[in-house]
N, C-alpha and C positions, 0 to 999 in steps of 0.2 A: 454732603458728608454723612448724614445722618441716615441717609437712605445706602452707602454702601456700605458703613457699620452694620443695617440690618439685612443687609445683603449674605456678609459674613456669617452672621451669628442664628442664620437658618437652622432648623431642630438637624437636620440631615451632618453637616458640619459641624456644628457645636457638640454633636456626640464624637464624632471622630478626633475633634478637638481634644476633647476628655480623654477616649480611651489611650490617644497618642501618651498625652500629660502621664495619666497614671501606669503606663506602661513604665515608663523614667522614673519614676517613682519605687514601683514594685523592683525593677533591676536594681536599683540602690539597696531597696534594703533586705534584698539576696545575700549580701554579702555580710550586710548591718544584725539581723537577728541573728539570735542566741539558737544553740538547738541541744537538747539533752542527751545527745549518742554525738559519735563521730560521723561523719558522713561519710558512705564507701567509696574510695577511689581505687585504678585499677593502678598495676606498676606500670615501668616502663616494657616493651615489647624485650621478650628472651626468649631465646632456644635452649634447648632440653634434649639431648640425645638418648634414643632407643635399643637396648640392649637386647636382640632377639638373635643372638649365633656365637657361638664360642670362639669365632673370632675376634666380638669385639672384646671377649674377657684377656684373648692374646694385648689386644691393642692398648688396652687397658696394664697389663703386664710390665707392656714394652714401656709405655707411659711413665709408670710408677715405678720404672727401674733407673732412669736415667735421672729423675729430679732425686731420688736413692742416693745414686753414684755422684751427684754435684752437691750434695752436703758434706762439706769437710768432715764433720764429728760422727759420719757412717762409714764412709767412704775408706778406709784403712782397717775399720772394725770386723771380727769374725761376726756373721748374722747365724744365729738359728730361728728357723720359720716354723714359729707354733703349731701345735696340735691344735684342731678347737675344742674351745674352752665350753661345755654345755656343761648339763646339773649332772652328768653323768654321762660318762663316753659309753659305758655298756648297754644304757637303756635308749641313747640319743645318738642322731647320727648326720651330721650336717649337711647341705642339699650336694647337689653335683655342682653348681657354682663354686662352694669352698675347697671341695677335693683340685676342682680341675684348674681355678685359679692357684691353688696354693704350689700344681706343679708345673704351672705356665710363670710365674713370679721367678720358679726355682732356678727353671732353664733360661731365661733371661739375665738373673744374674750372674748366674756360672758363665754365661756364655759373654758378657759382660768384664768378667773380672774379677767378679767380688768374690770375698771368700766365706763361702758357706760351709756350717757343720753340721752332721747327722746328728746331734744329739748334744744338748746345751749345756756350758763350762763355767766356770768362775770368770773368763774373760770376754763371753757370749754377749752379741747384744741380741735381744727379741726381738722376733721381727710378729704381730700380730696383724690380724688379718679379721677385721669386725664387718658383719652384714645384717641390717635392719630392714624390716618389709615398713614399708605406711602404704596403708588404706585408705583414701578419701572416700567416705560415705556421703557427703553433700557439698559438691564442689560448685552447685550451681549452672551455672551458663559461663560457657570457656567462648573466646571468641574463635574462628576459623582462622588459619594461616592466612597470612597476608598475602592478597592480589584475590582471594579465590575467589568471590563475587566478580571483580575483572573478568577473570576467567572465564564464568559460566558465562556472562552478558558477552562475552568477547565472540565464545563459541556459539551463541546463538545467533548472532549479527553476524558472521562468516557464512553459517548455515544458509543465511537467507537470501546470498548472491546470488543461485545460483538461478532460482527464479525473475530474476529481472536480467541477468547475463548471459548464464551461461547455458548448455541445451541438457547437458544431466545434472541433474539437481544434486546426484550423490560426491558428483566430484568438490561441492561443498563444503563435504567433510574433513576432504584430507588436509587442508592446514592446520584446521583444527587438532588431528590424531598427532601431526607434528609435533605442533605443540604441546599436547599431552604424553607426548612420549621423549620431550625432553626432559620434561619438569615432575614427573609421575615416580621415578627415585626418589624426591626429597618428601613424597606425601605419606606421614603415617597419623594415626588417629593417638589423640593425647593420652587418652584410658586416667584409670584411678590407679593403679598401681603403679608406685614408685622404690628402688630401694637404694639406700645409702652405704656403698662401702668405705670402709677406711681403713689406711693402712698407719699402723705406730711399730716406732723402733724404739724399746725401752732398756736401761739401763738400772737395775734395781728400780728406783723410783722416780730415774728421769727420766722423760721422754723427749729421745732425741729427733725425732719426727715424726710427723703426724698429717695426714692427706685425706680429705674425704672427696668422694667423688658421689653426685645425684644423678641415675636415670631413668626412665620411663622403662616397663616393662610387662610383658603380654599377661594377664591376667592367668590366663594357662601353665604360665613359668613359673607362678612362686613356690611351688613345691622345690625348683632347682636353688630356689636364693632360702627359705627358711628351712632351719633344722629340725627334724620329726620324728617321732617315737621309732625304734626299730621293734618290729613285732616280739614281741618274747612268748618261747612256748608256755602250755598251760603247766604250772605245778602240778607234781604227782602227788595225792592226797595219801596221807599219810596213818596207818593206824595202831595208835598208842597200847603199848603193850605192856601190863599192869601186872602184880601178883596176887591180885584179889579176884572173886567169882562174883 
């Protein structure tokens, strides 16, 4: 008995012994210690749609016209659809995004039903139309779309049939190209630019709805989404005319 006790407890064993023990240990108090920050976790998996053509501003229109039209408290209402509002319309002039939504909105609800007016009444409701840029400057490490390591390991291991089957190597490729020409619409890159529109329909000081919409967009664009100086000529300098020598 004594001899297969020291059988067991050989220096070889009796470490593995140990580090098995303090492995159970250490996952216990994983959970058991304090820590002075929060620890980073990621959300759940979301999509994020890309706004890069003026039709998805139509689509967008269309969208925000019909949850419009299914609110009882607008839906009988005359709308007038604001101007935008900057620090000043004559020095300020809002991107092509606001112009070209604001007459893609219009033709949608006229076309629609709703009754719109040129120019705002004592029984008008507002119809506002708000667009913010955000810039991520330190977003970190974003993970890839889901599958796409699949993918690449998929396309290499297709690639390499052809060498043990088939007699041209390139006809390897084409399932591959299949597959990437099914699925190569829904691929676009996350970027840091983001902007938030929203649409409010207000009443004096109520606001009878209110919509925001988040989506990704081409770094190139944001001059279409934020509003920007309009160049003003230079002052003519002027020279004061006195009755003294």
């Amino acid at each position: 008995m004594q001899s297969c006790l020291s059988h067991l407890l050989t220096p070889p064993l009796f470490r593995i012994a140990c580090a098995g023990f303090a492995s159970l240990l250490l996952s216990g108090c994983f959970y058991a210690n304090t820590s002075q920050a929060p620890i980073a976790t990621t959300y759940p998996y979301t999509e994020q749609q890309r706004m890069q053509a003026a039709h998805h501003w139509e689509v967008l229109a269309r969208y925000e016209t019909n949850r419009i039209l299914q609110r009882e408290r607008v839906r009988f209402r005359d709308l007038y659809i604001t101007e935008p509002d900057h620090q000043s319309l004559s020095t300020y002039s809002g991107g092509e995004f606001e112009r070209g939504f604001r007459t893609l909105l219009t033709s949608e609800l006229v076309s629609r039903g709703a009754n719109l007016t040129t120019l705002p009444t004592a029984n008008t409701a507002d119809v506002h139309i708000g667009v913010e840029i955000v810039e991520h400057r330190d977003r970190g490490f974003i993970r890839p779309p889901v599958g796409t390591f699949t993918a690449l390991t998929a396309g290499i291991a297709v690639a390499t049939i052809p060498y043990n089957h088939w007699a041209e190597p390139a006809l390897g490729l084409i399932p591959a190209g299949i597959a990437a020409d099914a699925v190569s619409g829904s691929w676009t890159s996350t970027g840091n630019e983001e902007v938030i529109i929203t649409i409010q329909i207000t009443d004096d000081e109520r606001i009878l709805y209110s919509s925001s919409n988040i989506y990704y967009i081409n770094a190139g664009d944001r001059r279409q989404y934020a509003p920007h100086r309009v160049p003003q000529a230079p002052a003519v300098p002027s020279i004061p005319v006195t009755g003294t020598w």
